[in-house]
N, C-alpha and C positions, 0 to 999 in steps of 0.2 A: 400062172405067173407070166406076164409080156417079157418077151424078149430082151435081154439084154446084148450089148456088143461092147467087146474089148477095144480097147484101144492105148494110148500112152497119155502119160500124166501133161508132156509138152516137148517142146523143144528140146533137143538136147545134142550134144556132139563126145565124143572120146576118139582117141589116137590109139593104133597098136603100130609096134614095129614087127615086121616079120621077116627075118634075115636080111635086114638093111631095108626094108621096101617101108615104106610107110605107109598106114589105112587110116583113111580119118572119116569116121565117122558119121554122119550127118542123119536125126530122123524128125520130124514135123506132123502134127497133124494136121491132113487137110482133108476137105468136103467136096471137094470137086475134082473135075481132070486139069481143068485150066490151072488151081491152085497146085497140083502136084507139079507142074509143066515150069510152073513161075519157079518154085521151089528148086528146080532142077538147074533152070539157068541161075539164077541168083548164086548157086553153089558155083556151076561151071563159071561164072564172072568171075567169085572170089577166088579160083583155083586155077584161073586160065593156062598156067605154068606147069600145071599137073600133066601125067603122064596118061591117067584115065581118070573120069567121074563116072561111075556106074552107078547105074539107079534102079529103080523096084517099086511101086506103090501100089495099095488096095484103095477102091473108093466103092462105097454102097454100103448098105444094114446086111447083103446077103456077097460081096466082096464081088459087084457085079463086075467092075472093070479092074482088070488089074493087068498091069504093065511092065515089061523089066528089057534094059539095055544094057550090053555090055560095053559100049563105050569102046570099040576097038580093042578089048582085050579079045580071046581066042573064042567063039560062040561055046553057050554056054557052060561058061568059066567065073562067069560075076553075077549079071541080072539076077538070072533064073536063080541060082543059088538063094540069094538073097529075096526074092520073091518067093521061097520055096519056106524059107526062114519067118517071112510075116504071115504065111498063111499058117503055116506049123503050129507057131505062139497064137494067132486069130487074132492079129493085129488087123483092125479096121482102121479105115478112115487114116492112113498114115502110107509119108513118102520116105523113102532114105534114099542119101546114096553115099556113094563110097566114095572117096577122091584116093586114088594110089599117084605116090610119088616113088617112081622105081627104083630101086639100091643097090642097082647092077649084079644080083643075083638071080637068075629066073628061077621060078618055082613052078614050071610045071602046070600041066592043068590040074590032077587033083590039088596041088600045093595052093592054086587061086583059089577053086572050090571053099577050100578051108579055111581060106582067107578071106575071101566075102562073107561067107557063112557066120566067121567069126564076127566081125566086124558088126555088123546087123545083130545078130544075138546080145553080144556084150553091151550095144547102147542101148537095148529094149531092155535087158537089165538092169545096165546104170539109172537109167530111168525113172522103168516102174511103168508094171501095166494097170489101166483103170478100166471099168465095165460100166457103161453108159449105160443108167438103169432110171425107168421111167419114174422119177420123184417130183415131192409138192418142195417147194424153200418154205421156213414160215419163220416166223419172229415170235420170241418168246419172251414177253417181258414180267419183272418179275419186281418184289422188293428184295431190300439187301437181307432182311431176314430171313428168308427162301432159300440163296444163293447155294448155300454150303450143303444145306441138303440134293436140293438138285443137283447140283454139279457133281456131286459122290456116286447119285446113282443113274446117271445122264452117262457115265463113265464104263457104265457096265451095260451099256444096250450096242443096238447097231446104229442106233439115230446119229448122223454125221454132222459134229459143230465144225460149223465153219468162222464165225467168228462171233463176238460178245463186244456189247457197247455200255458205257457208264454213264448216266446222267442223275436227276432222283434217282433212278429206278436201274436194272440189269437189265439188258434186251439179251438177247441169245439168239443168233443167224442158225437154224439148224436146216438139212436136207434130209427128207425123210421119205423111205421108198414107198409109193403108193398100194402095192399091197400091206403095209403095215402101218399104212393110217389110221386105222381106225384101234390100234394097239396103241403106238403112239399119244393119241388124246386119253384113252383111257390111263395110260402112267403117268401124263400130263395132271389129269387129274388126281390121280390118285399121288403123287408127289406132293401137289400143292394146296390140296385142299380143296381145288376147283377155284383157287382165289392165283388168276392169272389172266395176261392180256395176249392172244394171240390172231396175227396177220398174219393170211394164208397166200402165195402165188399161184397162179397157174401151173398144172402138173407139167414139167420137161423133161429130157433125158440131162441124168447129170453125172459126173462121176463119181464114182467108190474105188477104192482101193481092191483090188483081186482079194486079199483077206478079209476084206469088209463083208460080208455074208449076212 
């Protein structure tokens, strides 16, 4: 089986307060350094008022560069933390950073630890991680008499629909991992009779859901 690599579903942001301090969260995926670097000002612009924006990112299939700043908080007390946290989960291909607005209580160095830490964990969960796995797109068109059976047991495989079109006919967006291509056409068949229309893409990495298996 080729390699797959984790990563997050998208964008995303969440807040924690921690003894008045505030952590707002910020994670992206990106493919480059340059893209990590832009991601990084883009936050510091929206947050210039902040007291720190701390940041962390992986970039490579093998997390060849990976970077992490504490932003004037106490060395590491933020970055590394949080860089220690995407490698943990095998977050590829992803920047965060932290923005703290401070609540005039200090917390200490392990008290930041736990608070970067956090911070980074709870948005990769809010989120939702995805495993970039080499698959074909294909289009599966269908008549409306088909529909209800395929769909029942389209339900119970790992083939991933991603969306479904209505015209005469049912077209069905599916992404389906390239080692189970050739499972796939056979249930194809074997569902419809062999009476169906399908267009196939070039194999890409795409996402799954971590329970998609």
């Amino acid at each position: 089986m080729e390699k797959t690599i984790v990563t997050i579903k998208q964008a995303h942001s969440i807040e924690n307060v921690v003894n008045k301090s505030r952590f707002i969260a910020y994670i992206k995926p990106v493919y480059s350094e340059d893209e990590a670097k832009s991601f990084i000002d883009e936050i510091k612009t929206q947050h210039k008022d902040a007291t720190h924006n701390c940041s962390a990112y992986t970039v490579g299939p093998e997390m060849n560069i990976q970077k992490a700043n504490d932003d004037g908080e106490p060395s590491g007390t933020a970055g590394v933390p949080m860089l220690e946290i995407l490698k943990k989960l095998e977050i590829h291909n992803a920047c965060v950073v932290v923005t703290r607005y401070f609540g005039g209580i200090k917390l200490g160095g392990s008290g930041l630890i736990k608070a970067y830490r956090g911070a980074v964990r709870d948005v990769i969960y809010d989120i939702g991680r995805v495993e970039l796995r080499p698959a074909i797109p294909v289009t599966v068109t269908l008549n409306y008499d088909q529909t209800g059976k395929f769909e029942y047991e389209l339900a119970s495989t790992t083939y991933l629909l991603r969306d479904q079109f209505y015209t005469d006919k049912v077209s069905y967006r599916i992404d389906v991992v390239k080692d189970e291509y050739e499972n796939f056409i056979n249930f194809l068949s074997r569902i419809t009779s062999g009476n169906y229309e399908l267009n196939e893409e070039e194999s890409k990495l795409l996402p799954f859901d971590i329970s998609t298996n």
